[in-house]
C-alpha positions as CSV (number, residue, x, y, z in Angstrom):
1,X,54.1,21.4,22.3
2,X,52.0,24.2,22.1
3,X,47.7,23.7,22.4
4,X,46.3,23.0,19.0
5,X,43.8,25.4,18.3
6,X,40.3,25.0,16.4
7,X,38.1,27.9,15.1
8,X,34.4,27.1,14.2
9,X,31.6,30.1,13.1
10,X,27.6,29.5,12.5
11,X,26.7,32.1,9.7
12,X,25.6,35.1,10.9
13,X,21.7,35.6,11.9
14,X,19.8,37.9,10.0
15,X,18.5,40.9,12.8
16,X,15.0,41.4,11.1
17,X,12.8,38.0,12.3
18,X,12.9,35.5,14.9
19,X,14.8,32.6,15.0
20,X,12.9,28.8,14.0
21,X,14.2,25.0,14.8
22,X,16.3,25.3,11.7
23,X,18.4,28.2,13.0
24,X,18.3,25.8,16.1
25,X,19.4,22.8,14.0
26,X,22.7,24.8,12.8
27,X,23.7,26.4,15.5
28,X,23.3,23.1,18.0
29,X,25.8,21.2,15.3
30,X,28.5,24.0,15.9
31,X,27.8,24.0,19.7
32,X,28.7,20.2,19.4
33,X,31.7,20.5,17.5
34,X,33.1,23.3,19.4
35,X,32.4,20.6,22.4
36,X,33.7,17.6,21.4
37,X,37.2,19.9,20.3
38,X,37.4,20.9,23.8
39,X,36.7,17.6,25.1
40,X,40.0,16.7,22.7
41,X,42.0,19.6,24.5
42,X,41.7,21.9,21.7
43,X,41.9,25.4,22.4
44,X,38.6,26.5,20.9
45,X,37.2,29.7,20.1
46,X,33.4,29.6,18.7
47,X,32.0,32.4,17.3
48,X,28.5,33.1,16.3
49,X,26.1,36.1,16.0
50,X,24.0,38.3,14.1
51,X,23.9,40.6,10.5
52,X,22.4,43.9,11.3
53,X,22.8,46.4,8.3
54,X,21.1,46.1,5.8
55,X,17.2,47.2,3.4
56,X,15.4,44.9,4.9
57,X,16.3,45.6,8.3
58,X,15.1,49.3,7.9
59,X,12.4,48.3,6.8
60,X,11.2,45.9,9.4
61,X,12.0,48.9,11.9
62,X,9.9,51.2,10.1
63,X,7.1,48.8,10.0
64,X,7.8,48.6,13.4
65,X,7.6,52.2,14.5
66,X,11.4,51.7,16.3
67,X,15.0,52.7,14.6
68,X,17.3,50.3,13.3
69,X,19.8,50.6,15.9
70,X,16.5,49.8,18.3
71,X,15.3,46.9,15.8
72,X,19.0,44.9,15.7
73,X,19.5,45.1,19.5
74,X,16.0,43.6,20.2
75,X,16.6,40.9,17.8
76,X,20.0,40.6,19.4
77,X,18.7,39.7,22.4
78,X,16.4,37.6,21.7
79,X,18.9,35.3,19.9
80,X,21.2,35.5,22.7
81,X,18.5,34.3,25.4
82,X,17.3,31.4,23.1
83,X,21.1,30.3,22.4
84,X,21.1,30.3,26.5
85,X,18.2,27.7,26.3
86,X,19.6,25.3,23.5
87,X,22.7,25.8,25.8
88,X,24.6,27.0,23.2
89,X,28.6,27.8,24.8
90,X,29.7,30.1,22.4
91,X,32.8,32.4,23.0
92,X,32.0,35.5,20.6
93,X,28.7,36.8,19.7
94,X,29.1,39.0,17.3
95,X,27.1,42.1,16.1
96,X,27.7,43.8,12.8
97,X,26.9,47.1,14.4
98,X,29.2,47.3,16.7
99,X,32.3,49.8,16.5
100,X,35.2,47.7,15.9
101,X,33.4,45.9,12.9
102,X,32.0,49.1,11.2
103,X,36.1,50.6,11.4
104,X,37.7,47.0,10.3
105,X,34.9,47.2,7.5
106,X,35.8,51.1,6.5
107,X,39.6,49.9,6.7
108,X,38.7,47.0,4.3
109,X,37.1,48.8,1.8
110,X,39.7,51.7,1.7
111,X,42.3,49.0,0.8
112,X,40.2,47.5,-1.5
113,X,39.5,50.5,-3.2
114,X,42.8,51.9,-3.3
115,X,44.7,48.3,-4.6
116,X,42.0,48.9,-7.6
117,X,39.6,46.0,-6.5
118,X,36.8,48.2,-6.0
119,X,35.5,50.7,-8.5
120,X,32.4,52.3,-8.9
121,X,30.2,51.9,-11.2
122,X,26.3,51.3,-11.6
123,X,23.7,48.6,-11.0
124,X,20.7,47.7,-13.2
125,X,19.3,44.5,-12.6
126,X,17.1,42.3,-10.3
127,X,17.2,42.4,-6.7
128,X,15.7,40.8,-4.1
129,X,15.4,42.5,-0.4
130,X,14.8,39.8,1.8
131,X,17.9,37.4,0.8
132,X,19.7,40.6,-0.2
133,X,20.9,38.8,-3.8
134,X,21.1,39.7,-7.0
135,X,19.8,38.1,-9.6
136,X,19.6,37.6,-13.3
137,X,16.4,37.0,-15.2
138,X,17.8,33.6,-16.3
139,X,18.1,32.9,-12.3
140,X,14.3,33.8,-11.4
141,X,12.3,31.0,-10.8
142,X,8.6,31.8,-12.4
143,X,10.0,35.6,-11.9
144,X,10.8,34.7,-8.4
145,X,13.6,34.9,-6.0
146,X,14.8,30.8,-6.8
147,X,15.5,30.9,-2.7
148,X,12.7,32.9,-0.9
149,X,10.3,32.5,-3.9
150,X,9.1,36.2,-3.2
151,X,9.0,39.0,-5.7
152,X,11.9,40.7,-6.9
153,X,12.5,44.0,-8.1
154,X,14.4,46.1,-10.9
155,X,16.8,48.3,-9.2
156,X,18.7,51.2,-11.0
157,X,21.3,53.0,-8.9
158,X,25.2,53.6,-8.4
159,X,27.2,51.5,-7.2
160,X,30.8,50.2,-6.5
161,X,31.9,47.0,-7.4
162,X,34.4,44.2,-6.6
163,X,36.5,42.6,-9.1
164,X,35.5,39.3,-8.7
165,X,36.0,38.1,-11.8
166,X,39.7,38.9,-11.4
167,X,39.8,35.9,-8.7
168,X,38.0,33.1,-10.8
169,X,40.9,30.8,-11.9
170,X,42.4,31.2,-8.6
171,X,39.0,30.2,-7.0
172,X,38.3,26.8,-9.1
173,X,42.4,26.1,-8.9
174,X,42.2,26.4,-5.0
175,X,38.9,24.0,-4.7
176,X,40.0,21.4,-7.0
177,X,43.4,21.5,-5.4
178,X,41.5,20.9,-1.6
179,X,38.5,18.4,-1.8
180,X,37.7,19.3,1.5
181,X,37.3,22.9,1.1
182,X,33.7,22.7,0.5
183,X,31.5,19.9,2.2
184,X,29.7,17.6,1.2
185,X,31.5,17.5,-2.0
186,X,28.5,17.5,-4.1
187,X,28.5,21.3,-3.1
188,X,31.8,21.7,-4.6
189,X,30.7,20.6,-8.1
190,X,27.5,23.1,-7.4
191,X,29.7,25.7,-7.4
192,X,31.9,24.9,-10.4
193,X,29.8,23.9,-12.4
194,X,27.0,26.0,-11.7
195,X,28.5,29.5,-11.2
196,X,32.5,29.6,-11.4
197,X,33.4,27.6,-14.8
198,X,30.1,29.8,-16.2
199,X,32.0,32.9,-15.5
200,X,31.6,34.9,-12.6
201,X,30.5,38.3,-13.1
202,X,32.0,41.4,-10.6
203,X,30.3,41.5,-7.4
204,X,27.9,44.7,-6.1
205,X,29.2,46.0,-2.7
206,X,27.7,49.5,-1.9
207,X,24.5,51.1,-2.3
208,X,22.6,54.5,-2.0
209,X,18.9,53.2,-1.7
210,X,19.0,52.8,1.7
211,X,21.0,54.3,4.6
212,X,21.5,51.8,7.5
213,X,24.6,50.3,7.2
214,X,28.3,51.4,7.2
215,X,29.7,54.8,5.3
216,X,32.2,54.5,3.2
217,X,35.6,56.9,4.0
218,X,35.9,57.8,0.5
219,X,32.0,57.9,-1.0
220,X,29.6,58.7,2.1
221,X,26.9,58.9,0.1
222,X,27.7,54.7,-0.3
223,X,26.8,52.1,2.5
224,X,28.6,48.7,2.6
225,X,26.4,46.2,0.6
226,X,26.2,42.8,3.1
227,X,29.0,40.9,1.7
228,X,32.2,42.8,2.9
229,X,30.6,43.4,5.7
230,X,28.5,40.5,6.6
231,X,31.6,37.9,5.7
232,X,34.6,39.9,7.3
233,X,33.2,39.3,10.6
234,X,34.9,35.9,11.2
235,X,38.1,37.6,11.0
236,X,36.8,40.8,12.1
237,X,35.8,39.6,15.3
238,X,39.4,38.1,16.0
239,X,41.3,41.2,15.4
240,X,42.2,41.6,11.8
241,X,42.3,45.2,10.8
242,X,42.1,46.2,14.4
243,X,44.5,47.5,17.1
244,X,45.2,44.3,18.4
245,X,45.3,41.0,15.8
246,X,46.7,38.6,18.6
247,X,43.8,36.2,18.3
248,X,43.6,36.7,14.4
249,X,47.0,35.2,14.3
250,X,46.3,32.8,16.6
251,X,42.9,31.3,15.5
252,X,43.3,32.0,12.0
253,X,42.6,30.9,9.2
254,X,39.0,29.2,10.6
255,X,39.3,25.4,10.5
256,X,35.1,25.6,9.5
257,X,32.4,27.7,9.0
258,X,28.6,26.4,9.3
259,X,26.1,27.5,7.1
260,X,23.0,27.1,5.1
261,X,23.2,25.4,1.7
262,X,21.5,28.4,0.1
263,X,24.9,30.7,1.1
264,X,27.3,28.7,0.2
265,X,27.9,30.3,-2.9
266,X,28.9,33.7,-0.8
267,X,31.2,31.7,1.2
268,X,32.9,29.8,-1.2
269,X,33.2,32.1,-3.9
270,X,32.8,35.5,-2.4
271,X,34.4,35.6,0.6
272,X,37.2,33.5,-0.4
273,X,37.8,35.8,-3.1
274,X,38.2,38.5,-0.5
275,X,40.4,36.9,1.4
276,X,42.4,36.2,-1.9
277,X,42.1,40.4,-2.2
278,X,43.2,41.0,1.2
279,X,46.2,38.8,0.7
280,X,45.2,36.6,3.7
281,X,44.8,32.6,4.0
282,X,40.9,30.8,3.1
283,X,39.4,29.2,5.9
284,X,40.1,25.6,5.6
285,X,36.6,24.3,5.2
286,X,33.2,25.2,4.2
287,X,30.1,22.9,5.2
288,X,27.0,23.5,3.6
289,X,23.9,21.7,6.0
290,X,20.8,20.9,4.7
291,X,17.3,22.5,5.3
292,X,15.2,21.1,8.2
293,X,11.6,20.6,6.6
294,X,8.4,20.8,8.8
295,X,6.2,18.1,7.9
296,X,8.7,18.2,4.5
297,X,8.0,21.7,3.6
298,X,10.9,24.6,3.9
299,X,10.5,26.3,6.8
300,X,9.3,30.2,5.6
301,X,7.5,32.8,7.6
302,X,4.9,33.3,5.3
303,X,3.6,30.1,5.0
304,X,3.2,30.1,8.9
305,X,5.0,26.6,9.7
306,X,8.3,28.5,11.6
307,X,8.4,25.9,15.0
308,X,10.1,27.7,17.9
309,X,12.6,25.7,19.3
310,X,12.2,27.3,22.8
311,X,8.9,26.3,23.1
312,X,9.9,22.6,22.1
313,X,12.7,22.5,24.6
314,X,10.3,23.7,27.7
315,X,7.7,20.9,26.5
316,X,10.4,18.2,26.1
317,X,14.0,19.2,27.6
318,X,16.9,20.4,26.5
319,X,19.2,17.4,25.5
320,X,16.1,15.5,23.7
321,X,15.9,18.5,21.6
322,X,19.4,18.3,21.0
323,X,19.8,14.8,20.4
324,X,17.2,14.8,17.9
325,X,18.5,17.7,15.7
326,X,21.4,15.8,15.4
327,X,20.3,12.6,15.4
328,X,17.9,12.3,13.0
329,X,19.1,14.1,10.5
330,X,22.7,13.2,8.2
331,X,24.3,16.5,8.8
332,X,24.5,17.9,5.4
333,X,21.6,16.8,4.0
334,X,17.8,18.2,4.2
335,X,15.9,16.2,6.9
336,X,12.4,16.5,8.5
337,X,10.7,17.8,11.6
338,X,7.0,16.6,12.7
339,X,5.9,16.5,16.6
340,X,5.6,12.6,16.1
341,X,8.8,12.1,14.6
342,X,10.3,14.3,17.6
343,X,8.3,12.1,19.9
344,X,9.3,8.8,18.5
345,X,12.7,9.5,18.5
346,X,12.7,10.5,22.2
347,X,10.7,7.8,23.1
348,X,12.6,5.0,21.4
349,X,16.2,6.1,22.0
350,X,16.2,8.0,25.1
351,X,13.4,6.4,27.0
352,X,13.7,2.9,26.0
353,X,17.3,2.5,25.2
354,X,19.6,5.1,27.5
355,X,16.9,5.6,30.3
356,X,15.9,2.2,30.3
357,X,19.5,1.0,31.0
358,X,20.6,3.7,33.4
359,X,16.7,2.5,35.4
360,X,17.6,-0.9,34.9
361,X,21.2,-1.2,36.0
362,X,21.0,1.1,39.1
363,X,17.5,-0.3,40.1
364,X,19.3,-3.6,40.1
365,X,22.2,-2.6,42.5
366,X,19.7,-1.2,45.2
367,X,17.8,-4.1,44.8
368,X,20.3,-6.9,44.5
369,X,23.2,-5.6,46.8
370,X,21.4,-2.9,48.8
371,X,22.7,-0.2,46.3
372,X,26.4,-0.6,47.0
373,X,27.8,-3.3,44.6
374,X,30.5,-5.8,46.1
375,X,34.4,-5.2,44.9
376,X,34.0,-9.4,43.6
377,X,33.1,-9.8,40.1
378,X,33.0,-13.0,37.9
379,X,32.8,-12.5,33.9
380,X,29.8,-13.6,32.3
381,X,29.6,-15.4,28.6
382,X,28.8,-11.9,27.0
383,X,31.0,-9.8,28.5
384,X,33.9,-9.6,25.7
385,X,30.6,-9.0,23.2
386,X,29.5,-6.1,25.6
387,X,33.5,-4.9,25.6
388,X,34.1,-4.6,21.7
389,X,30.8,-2.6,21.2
390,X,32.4,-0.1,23.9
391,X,35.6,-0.2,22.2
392,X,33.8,0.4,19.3
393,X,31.5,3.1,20.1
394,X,34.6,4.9,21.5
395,X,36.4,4.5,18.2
396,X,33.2,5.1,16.1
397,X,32.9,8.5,18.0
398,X,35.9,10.3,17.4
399,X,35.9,9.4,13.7
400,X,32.4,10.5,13.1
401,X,32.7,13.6,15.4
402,X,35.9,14.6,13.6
403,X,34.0,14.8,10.0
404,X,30.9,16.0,11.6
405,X,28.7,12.9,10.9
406,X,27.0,13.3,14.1
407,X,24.0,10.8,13.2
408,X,26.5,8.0,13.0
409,X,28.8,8.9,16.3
410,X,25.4,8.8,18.0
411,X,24.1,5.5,16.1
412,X,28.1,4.1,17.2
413,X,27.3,5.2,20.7
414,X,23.6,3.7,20.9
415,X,24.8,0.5,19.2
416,X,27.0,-0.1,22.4
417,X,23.4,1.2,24.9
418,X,21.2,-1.3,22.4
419,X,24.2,-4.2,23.4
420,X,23.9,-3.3,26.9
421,X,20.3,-4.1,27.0
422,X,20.6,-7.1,25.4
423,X,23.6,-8.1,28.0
424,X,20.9,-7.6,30.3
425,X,18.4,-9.9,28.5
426,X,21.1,-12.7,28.2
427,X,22.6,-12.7,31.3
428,X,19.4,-12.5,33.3
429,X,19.7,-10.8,36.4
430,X,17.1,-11.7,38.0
431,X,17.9,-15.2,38.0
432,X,20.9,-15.0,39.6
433,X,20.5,-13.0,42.4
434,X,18.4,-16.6,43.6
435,X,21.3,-19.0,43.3
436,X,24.3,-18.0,46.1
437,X,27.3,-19.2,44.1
438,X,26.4,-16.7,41.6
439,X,26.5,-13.6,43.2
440,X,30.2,-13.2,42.0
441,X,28.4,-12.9,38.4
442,X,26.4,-11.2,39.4
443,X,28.1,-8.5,40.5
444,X,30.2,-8.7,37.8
445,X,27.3,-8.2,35.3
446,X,26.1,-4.9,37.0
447,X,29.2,-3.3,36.8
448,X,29.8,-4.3,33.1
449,X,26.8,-2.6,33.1
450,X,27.7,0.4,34.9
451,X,31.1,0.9,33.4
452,X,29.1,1.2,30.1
453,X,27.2,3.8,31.2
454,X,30.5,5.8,32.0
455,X,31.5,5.4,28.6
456,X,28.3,7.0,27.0
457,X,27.8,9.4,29.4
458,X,31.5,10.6,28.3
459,X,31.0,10.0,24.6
460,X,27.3,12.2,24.3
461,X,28.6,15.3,26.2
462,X,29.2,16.8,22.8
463,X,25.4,16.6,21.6
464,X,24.0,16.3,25.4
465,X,25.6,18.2,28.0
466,X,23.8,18.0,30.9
467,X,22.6,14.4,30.9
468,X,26.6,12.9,31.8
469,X,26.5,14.6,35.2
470,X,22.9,13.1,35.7
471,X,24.1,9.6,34.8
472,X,27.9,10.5,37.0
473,X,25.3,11.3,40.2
474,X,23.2,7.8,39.7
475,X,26.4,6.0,39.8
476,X,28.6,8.6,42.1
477,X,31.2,8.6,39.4
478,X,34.4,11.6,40.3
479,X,36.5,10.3,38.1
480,X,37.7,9.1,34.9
481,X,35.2,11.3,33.2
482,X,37.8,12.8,30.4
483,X,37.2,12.6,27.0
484,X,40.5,9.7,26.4
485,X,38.7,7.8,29.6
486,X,36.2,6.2,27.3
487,X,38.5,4.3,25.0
488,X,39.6,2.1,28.0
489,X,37.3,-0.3,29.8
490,X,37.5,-0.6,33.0
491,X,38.2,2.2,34.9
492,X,34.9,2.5,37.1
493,X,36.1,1.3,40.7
494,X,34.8,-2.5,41.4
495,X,32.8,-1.2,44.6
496,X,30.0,1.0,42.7
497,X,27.8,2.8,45.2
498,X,24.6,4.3,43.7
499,X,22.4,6.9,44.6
500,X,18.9,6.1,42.3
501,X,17.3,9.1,40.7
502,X,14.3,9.8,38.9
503,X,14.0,8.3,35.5
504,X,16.0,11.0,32.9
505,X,13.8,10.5,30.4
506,X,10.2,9.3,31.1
507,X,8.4,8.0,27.8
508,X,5.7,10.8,26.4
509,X,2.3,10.0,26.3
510,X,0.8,11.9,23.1
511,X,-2.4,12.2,24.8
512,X,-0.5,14.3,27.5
513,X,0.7,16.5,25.0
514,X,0.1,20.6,23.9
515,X,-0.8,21.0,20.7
């Protein structure tokens, strides 16, 4: 049976700022899917990467004093050395600049244009540079862009245009016909009832204002407008239109793409519609996250609250940072970032509850048995208790993780930690180790103990990838680390040998803390 294969994209990064926690919070939810699929034996290919044509990105590099070309590839590689500290294992990072996307785009256009989908014609209207939208008055907030809230302004200028009109039916028959096209549902109705039943209205793809972006063969005086050649990328980058399409047919169509909630319309209505054009397959879903809020305000340059997640990751770690992007947050909806929700999180979940029982169990085998525990166990009373919450957050974790509900595989996988300290609490170690005939149990209580540990440290590789092979070293664990090894109990050899470690994650004292 051949591999099963499973294609995941972020949305492209726009090449004219710096990337913030909530670039951070999208980008770490893909990195975890594309993990866990692998973990499953999927063959995975992950792309992400970054939008470089376009007004506003010629006119940050003007501000700037440097070209575009000089502008993108700075941005470019600044994104690539912070997705290296969020530990981001992407397989294509993709930059709209480069020469196979700019001739797949040319190629797409031409075909467009000559099947009649394109024509030119000219744009009057609203326009607003930095989320590079259109926008009718009806659609301003206060005048305002409804997204960015900045200033938009009347533009006046040829054009050529895409028939998407011609594609609505098809577009509302093809999303009522797969409810899990676009996610979370409520998104689906957005987009029906909001812009396809309305009418849509054909889409703006060229423009002469501005020259950084990629020629048209048959109007040079045109550039591609962002949305062919923004969306083609995720089957650009595979091959399609290109001299070799082997991984387009493999890969494709893409099983998901990430992105903000404020562009899901383009990738539900427009690029869908392109595909539809192009005569190819839609991806099979779209997931629309939520914002993350700081201190319950959208993040925005201008009002100065943009948090760096590289600077929150040398304060407080990798993993924590990862944990908590997923964790406390419902993936999908808007959540909220302040330092001493960060903190708390860390403190209660990772300090008290994961650290704490990794501390706990190997201090207790150094102490108790000399740090190699004795191949004779005896059950406790809690031990089929402590079993089913394994069995459970094994279970719980592959049917969250499959529908991207990453708060609740975590919350199944910290129920089992939370019953694991308990155990602890009930089965009182420390009593034991005083009465002879009880050794047995005792033993047999610190390897319940440690086998659970196996089983998280399996189960969070996903969301946390180096803290498994912290928690394997502790307990000298070489085996029976695959993915399928966590849905069966008792795998860890009965003779446990430990070698004790600092604690992973030490509680944070505020007081300690930068500011």
């Amino acid at each position: 049976m051949a591999q099963k294969t499973f294609y995941i994209t972020t949305a492209l990064y726009y090449s004219n700022s710096s990337l913030h926690i909530g670039h951070a919070y999208e980008v770490v939810a893909a990195d975890a899917m594309a993990r866990y699929k692998r973990l499953r034996g999927y063959d995975v290919k992950f792309l992400t990467g970054m939008d470089e044509h376009g007004q506003k990105i010629e006119q940050a590099a003007a501000a700037a004093g440097i070209t575009p070309q000089q502008q993108v590839d700075g941005v470019a590689s600044a994104t690539k050395a912070l997705f290296g500290t969020l530990n981001i294992d992407y397989d294509i990072f993709w930059c709209t600049t480069c020469l196979p996307h700019s001739t797949a785009v040319k190629k797409i256009f031409n075909q467009l244009y000559e099947q009649g989908d394109i024509y030119k014609g000219a744009y009057k209207g609203l326009y607003c540079t930095p989320c590079e939208t259109f926008y009718t008055k009806s659609q301003l907030e206060e005048g305002n862009c409804p997204v960015c809230k900045r200033k938009v302004e009347e533009v006046d200028e040829e054009a050529y245009f895409f028939r998407l009109s011609k594609y609505q039916d098809r577009l509302i028959e093809h999303i009522e016909k797969n409810p899990t096209f676009i996610m979370p549902a409520s998104r689906a109705q957005e987009m029906l009832n909001n812009f396809l039943r309305p009418g849509l209205t054909d889409l703006c793809v060229s423009r002469t204002s501005f020259k950084w972006g990629i020629p048209l063969d048959f109007d040079p005086n045109h550039v591609s407008y962002v949305w062919v050649d923004a969306l083609s990328n995720y089957a650009v980058a595979l091959g399609f239109m290109g001299d070799d399409d082997s991984e387009y047919k493999k890969y494709w169509p893409a099983d998901v793409h990430i992105v903000g909630k404020d562009i899901v319309r383009f990738h539900t209505i427009i690029w869908p519609a392109l595909l539809m054009a192009l005569d190819q397959p839609l991806p099979k879903q779209v997931f629309g996250h939520g914002w993350l809020h700081v201190d319950g305000v959208k993040i925005g340059k201008s009002l100065g609250n943009s948090i760096d997640p590289a600077e929150l990751v040398e304060q407080f770690g990798i993993d924590a940072i990862r944990y908590f992007l997923l964790k406390e947050v419902a993936f999908g909806q808007d959540g909220n970032y302040t330092p001493e929700i960060l903190i708390s999180r860390i403190n209660s979940d990772l300090a008290n509850d994961l650290g704490n029982m990794l501390s706990r169990t190997v201090g207790m085998i150094d102490k108790y048995f000399g740090g190699k525990l004795p191949a004779n166990h005896a059950p406790t009373d809690f031990d089929e208790e402590l079993k089913t919450a394994a069995a459970e957050a094994a279970s719980g974790a592959n049917h969250h993780f499959d529908r991207m509900e990453f708060d609740q595989a975590l919350g199944k996988i910290w129920a089992m930690i939370g019953r694991a300290n308990k155990y602890i609490d009930q089965v009182e170690p420390w009593k034991l180790t005083k009465e002879a005939d009880k050794q047995d149990i005792l033993a047999g209580s610190l390897w319940m103990l440690a086998e659970c540990l196996r089983i998280a440290a399996i189960l969070i590789e996903p969301v946390m990838p180096d803290t498994p092979a912290k928690i394997y070293q502790q307990l000298n664990i070489a085996t029976h680390t695959d993915w399928d090894d966590a849905a069966t109990f008792g795998l860890l050899p009965k003779e446990v040998q430990i070698t004790k470690g600092d604690a992973m994650f030490p509680r944070i004292d505020t007081k300690n803390l930068r500011t």
